[in-house]
C-alpha positions as a Markdown table, in Angstrom:
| # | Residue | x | y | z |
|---|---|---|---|---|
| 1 | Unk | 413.9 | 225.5 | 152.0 |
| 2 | Unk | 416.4 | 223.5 | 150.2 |
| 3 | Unk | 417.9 | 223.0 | 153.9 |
| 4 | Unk | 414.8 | 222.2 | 155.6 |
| 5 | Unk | 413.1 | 220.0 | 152.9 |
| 6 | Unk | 415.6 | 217.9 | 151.7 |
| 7 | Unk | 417.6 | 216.9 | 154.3 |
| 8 | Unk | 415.9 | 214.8 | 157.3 |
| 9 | Unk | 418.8 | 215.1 | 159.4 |
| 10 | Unk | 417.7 | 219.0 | 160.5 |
| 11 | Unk | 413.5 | 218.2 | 159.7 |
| 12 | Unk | 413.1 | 216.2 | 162.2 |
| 13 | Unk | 414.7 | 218.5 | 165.1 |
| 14 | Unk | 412.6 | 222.1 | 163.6 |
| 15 | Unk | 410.5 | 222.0 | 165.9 |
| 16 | Unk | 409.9 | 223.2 | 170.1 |
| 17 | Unk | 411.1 | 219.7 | 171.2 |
| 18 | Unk | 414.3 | 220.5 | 169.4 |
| 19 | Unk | 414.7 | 224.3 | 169.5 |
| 20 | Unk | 415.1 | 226.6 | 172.3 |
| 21 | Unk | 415.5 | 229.3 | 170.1 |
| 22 | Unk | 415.8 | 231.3 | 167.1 |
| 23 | Unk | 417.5 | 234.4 | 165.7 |
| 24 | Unk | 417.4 | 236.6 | 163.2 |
| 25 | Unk | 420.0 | 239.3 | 161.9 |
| 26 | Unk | 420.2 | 241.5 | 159.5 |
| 27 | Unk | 422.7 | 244.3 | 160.2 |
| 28 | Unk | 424.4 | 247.3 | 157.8 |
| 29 | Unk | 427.7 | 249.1 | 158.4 |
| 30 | Unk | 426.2 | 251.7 | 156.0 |
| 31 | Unk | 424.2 | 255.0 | 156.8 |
| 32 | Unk | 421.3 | 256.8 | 154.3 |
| 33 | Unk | 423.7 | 256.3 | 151.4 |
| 34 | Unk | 421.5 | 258.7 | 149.4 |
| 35 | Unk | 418.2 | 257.5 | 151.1 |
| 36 | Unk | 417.7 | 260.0 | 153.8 |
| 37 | Unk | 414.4 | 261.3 | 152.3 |
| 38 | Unk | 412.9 | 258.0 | 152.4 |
| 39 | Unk | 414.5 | 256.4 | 155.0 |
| 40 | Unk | 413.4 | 258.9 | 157.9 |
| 41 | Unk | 410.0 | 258.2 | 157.2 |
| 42 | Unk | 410.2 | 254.7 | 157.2 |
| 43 | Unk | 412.8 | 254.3 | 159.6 |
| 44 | Unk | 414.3 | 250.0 | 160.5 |
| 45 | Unk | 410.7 | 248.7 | 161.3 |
| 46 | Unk | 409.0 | 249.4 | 158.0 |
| 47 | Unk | 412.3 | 249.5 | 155.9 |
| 48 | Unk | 413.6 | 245.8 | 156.6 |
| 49 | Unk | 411.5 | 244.2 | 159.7 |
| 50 | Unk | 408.3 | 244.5 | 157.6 |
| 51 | Unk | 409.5 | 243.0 | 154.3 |
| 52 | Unk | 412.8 | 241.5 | 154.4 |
| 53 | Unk | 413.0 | 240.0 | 158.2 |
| 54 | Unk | 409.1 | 238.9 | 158.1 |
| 55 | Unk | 410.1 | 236.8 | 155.2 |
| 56 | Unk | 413.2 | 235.2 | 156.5 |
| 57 | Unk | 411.2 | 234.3 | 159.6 |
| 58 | Unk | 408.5 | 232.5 | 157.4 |
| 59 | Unk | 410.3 | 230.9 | 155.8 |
| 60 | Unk | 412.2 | 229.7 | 158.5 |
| 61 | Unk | 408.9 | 228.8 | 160.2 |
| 62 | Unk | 406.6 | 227.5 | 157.8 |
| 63 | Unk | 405.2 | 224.1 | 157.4 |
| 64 | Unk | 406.2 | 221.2 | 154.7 |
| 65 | Unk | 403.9 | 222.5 | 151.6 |
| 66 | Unk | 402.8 | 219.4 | 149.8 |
| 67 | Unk | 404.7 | 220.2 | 146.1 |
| 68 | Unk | 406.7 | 223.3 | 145.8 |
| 69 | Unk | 405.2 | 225.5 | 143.8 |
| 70 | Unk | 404.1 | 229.2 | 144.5 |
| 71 | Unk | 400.5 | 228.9 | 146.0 |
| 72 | Unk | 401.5 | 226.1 | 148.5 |
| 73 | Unk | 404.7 | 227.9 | 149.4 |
| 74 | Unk | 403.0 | 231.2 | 150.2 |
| 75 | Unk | 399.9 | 229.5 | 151.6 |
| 76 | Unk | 401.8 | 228.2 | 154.3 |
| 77 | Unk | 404.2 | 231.3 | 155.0 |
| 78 | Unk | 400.9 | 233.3 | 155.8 |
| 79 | Unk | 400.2 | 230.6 | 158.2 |
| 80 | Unk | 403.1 | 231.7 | 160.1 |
| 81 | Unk | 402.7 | 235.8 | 159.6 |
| 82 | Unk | 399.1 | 235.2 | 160.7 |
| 83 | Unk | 400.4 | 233.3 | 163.8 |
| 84 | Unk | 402.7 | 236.1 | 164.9 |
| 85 | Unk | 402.2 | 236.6 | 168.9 |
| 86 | Unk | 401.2 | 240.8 | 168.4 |
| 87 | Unk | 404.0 | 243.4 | 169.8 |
| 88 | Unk | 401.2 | 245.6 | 171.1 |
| 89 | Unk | 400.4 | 248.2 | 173.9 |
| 90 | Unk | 401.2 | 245.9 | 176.6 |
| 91 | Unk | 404.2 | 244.3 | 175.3 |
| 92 | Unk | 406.4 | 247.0 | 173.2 |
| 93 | Unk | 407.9 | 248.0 | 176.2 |
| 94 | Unk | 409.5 | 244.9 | 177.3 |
| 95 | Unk | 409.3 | 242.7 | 173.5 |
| 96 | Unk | 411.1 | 245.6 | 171.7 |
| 97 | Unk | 414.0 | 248.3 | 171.5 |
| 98 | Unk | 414.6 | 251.0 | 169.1 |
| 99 | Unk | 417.7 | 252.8 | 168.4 |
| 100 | Unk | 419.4 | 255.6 | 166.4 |
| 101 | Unk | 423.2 | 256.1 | 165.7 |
| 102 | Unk | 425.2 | 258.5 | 166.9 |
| 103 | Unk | 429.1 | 259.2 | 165.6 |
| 104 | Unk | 431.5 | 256.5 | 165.7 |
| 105 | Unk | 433.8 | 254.2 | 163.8 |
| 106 | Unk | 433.4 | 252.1 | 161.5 |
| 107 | Unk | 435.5 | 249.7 | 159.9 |
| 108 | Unk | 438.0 | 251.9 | 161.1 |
| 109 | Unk | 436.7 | 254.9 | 159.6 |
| 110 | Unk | 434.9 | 258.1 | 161.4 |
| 111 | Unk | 431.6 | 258.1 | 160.7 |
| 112 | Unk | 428.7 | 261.1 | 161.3 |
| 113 | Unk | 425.8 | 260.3 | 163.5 |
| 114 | Unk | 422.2 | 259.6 | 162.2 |
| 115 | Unk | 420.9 | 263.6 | 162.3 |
| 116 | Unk | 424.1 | 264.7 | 161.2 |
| 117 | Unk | 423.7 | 263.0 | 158.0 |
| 118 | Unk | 420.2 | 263.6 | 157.5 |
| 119 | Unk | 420.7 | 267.0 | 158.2 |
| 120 | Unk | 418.1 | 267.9 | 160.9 |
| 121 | Unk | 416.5 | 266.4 | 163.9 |
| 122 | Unk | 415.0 | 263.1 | 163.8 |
| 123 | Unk | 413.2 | 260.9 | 166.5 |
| 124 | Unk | 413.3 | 257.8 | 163.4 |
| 125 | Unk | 415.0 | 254.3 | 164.7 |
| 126 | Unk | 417.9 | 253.4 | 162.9 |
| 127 | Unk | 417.9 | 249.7 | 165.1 |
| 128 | Unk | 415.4 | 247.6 | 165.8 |
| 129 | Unk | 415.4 | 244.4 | 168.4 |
| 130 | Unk | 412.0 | 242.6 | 169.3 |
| 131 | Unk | 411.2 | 239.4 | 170.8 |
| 132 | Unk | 407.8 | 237.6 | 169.7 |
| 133 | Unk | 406.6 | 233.9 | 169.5 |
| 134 | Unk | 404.4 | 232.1 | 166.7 |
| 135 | Unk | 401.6 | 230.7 | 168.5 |
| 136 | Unk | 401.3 | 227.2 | 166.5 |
| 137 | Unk | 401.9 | 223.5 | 167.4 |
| 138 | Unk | 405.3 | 223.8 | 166.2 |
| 139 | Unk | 406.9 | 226.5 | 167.7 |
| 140 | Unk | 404.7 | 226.7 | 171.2 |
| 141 | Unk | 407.0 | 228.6 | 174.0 |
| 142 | Unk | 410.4 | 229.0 | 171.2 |
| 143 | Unk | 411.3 | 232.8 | 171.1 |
| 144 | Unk | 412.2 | 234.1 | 168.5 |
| 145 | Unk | 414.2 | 237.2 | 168.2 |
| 146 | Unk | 415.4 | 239.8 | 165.7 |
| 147 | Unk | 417.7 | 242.4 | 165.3 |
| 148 | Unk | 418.2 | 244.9 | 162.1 |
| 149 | Unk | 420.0 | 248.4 | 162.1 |
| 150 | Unk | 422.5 | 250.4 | 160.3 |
| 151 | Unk | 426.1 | 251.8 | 161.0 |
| 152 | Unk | 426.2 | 248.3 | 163.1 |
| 153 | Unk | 429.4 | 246.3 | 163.4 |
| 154 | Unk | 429.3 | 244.1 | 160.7 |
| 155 | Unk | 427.7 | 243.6 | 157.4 |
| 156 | Unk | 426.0 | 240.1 | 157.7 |
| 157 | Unk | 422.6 | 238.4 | 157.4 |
| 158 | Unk | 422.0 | 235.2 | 158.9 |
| 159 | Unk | 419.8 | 232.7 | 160.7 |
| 160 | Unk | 421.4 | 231.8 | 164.1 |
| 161 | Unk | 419.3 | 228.5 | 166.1 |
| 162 | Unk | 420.0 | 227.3 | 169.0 |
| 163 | Unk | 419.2 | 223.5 | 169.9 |
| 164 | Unk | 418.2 | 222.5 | 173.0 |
| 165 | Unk | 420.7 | 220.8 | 175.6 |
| 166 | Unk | 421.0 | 217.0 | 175.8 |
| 167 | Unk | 418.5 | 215.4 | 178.1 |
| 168 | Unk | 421.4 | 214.0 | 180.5 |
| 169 | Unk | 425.0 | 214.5 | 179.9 |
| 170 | Unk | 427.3 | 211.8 | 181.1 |
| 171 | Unk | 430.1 | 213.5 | 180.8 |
| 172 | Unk | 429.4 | 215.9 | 183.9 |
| 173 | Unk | 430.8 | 214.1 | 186.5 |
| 174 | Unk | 434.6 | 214.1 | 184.8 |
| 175 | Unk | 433.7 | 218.0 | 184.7 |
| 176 | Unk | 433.0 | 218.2 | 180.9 |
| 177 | Unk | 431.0 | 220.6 | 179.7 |
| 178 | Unk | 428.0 | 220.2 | 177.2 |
| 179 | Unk | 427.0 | 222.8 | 174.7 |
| 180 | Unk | 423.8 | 222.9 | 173.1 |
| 181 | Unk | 424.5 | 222.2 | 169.1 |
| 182 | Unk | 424.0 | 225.8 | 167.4 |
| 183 | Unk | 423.4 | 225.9 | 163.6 |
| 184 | Unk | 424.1 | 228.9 | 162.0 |
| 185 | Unk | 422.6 | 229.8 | 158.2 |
| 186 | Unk | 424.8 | 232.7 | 157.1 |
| 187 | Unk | 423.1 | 234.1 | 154.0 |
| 188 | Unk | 425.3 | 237.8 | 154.0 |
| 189 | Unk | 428.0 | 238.5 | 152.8 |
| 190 | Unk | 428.7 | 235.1 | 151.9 |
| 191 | Unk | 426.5 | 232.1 | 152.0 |
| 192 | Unk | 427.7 | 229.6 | 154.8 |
| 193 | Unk | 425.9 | 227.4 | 156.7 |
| 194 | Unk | 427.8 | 226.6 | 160.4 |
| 195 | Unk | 427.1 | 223.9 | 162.5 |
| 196 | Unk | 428.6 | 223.6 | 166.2 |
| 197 | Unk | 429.0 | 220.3 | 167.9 |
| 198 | Unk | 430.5 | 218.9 | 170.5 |
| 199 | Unk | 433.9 | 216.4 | 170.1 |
| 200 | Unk | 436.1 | 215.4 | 172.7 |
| 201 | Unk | 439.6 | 216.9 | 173.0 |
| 202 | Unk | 442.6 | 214.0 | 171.9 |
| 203 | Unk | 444.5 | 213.1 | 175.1 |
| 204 | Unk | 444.5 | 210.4 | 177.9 |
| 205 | Unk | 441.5 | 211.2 | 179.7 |
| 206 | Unk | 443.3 | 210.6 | 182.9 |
| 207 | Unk | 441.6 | 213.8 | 184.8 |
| 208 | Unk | 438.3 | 213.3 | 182.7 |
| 209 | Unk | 437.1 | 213.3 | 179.4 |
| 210 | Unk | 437.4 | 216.6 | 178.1 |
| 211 | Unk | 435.2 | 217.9 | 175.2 |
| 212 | Unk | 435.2 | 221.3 | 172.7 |
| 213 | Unk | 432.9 | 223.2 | 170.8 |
| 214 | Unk | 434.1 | 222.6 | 167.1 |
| 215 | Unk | 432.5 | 223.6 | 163.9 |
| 216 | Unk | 431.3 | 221.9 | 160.5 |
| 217 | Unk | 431.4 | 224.1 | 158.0 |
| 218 | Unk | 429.9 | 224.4 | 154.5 |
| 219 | Unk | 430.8 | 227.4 | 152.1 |
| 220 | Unk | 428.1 | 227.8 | 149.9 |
| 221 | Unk | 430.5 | 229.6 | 147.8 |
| 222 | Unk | 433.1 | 226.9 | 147.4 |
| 223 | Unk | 430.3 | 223.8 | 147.2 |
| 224 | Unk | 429.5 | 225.7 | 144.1 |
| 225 | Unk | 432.3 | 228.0 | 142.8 |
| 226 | Unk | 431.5 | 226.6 | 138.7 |
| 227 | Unk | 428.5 | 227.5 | 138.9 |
| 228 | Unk | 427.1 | 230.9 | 138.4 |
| 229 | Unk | 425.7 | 232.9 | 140.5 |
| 230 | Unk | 422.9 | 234.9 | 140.2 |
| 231 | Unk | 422.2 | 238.2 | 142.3 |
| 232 | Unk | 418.7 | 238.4 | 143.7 |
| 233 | Unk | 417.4 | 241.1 | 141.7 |
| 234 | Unk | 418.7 | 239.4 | 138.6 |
| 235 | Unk | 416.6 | 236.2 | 139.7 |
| 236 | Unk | 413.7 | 238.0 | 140.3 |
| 237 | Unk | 413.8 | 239.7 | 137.0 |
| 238 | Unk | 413.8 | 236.5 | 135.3 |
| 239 | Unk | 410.8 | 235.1 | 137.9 |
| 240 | Unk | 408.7 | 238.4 | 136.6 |
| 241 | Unk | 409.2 | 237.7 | 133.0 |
| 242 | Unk | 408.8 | 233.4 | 132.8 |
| 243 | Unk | 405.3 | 234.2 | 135.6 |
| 244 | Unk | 406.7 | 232.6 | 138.1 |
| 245 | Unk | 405.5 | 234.4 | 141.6 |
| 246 | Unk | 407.1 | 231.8 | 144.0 |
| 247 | Unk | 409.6 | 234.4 | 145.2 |
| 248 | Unk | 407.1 | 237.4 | 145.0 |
| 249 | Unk | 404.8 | 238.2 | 148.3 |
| 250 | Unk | 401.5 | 238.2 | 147.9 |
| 251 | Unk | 398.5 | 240.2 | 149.1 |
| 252 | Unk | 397.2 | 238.0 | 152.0 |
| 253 | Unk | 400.8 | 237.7 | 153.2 |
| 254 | Unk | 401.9 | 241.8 | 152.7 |
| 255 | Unk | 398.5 | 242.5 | 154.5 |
| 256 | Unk | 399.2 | 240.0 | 157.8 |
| 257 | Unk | 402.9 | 241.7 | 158.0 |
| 258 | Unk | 401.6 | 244.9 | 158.0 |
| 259 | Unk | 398.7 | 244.4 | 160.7 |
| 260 | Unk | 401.7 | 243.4 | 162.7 |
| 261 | Unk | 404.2 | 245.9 | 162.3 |
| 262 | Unk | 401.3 | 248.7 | 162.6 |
| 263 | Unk | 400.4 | 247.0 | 166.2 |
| 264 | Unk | 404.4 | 247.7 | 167.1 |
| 265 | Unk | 404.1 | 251.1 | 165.8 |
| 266 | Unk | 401.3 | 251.8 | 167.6 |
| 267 | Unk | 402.9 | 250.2 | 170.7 |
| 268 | Unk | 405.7 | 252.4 | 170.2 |
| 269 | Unk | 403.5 | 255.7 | 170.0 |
| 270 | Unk | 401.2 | 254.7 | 173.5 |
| 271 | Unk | 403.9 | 254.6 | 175.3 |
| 272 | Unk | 406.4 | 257.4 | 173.8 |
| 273 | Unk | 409.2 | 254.9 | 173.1 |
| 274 | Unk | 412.0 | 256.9 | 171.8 |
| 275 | Unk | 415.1 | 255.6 | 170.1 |
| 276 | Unk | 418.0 | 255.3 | 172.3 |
| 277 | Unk | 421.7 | 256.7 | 171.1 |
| 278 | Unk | 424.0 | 253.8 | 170.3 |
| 279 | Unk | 427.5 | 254.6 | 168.7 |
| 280 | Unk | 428.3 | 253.2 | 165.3 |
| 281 | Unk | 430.7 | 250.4 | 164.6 |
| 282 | Unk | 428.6 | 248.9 | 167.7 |
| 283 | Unk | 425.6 | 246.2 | 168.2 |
| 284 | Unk | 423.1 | 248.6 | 169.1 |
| 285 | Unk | 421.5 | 249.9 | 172.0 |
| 286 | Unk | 422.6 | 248.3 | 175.5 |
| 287 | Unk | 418.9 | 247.3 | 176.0 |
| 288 | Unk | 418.9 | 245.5 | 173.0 |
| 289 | Unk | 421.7 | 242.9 | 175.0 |
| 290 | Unk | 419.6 | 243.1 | 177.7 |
| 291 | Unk | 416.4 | 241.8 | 175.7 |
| 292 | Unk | 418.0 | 238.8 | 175.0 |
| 293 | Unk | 419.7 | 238.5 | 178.2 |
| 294 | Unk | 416.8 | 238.5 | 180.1 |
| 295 | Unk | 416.2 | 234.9 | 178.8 |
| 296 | Unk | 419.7 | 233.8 | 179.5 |
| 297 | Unk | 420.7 | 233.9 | 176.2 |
| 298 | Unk | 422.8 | 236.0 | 173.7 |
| 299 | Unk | 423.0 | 237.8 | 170.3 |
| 300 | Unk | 425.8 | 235.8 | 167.9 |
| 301 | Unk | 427.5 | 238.4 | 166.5 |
């Protein structure tokens, strides 16, 4: 929000004008840890797409609240959640893939598969990737996709957007190459927010200017290294006990993620979507690439 909010520079580009489109990771190198019991009921969907993902996006999303305070904040992430483009019937087929780990490496360890650990046969998804739009004035026609699962390649969470290209590049007839700026909110395992932009290489210029794809980076970590940090349970804790709910979901917005996920799940079931074997210490299922790659784009990984 702090990002959004309080800096004009990136407000006045959120929107479809500016965005082509958004993603969304949240990825684990670990398995059950302890957590089969649970986990193979709930399986990726309901265990981080429902709570932790839906939020991210929101928040992401949401509209300017007029003070920031917990009723406006949550009044306007429901706005989103309820805007959500359903994953239904017609659509889980081609808007979603599910996964489930086999054996692999990881981290340069061998690591069991998904049953092995749990100790039986399972048809839960260990990965989930879906595509969906959030039919609003803001975000008309901007995809947005995400991506969770465990035994992936890397631990990371993060917020990757892609900006549109430049109108007209003038660059193009020296044989330059333009890429579309790309800002990249890294909130796992270290807070980092990445910015790509374009500067031209030093030289002559004699065959043509040539330009690069070079980064401006800000580690959250260093910006603030004397000052300490709190984990997130630890800050929410301390929310509970002072009554503040900013950070807490309420029922409206718990109630419009779960009317979506059930449609998904329901999608799923109609048309016997099974998870499909990926190998851990990978990205996933190969249909997952191919979900994004449809729309000529690509995961950041």
């Amino acid at each position: 929000l702090a990002l959004r909010f309080g800096n004009r520079l990136f407000e006045q580009l959120w929107n479809a004008a500016g965005i082509e489109h958004i993603q969304i990771t949240v990825a684990e190198t670990v398995g059950l840890e302890g957590r089969g019991g649970f986990y193979d009921e709930a399986g990726a969907l309901r265990d981080m797409v429902q709570n932790h993902m839906l939020q991210l996006l929101a928040l992401v999303a949401m509209e300017p609240p007029a003070h920031f305070n917990s009723t406006e904040v949550r009044d306007e992430k429901v706005k989103v959640l309820r805007s959500l483009r359903p994953i239904d019937r017609a659509t889980a087929a081609t808007h979603s893939v599910i996964g489930q780990y086999g054996a692999g490496v990881v981290r340069g360890a061998s690591v069991p598969g998904y049953v092995e650990e749990l100790g039986r046969p399972s048809g839960t998804e260990t990965f989930v990737a879906l595509k969906t739009y959030i039919d609003n004035w803001r975000w008309k026609g901007v995809p947005f996709y995400l991506r969770t699962g465990k035994r992936l390649a890397n631990r990371q969470s993060e917020v990757f957007i892609q900006l549109r290209h430049v109108p007209h590049s003038i660059f193009e007839s020296g044989g330059a190459s333009v890429q579309p700026n790309k800002l990249i909110i890294r909130l796992q395992p270290e807070e980092n927010i990445r910015l790509l932009v374009m500067a031209k290489e030093p030289g002559l210029d004699r065959d043509g200017i040539r330009l690069r794809e070079v980064p401006l980076d800000l580690s959250l970590t260093n910006a603030f290294a004397g000052v300490r940090r709190r984990i997130a349970y630890e800050r929410l804790l301390l929310d509970f006990i002072e009554g503040d709910p900013t950070l807490f979901v309420r029922r409206d917005e718990v109630e419009a993620q779960w009317k979506w996920i059930d449609a998904i799940r329901d999608g799923w079931a109609s048309g016997q979507m099974r998870p499909q074997a990926y190998a851990a210490g990978t990205w996933g299922p190969p249909a997952a690439k191919a979900l994004i790659k449809r729309d000529g784009a690509d995961w950041h990984d």
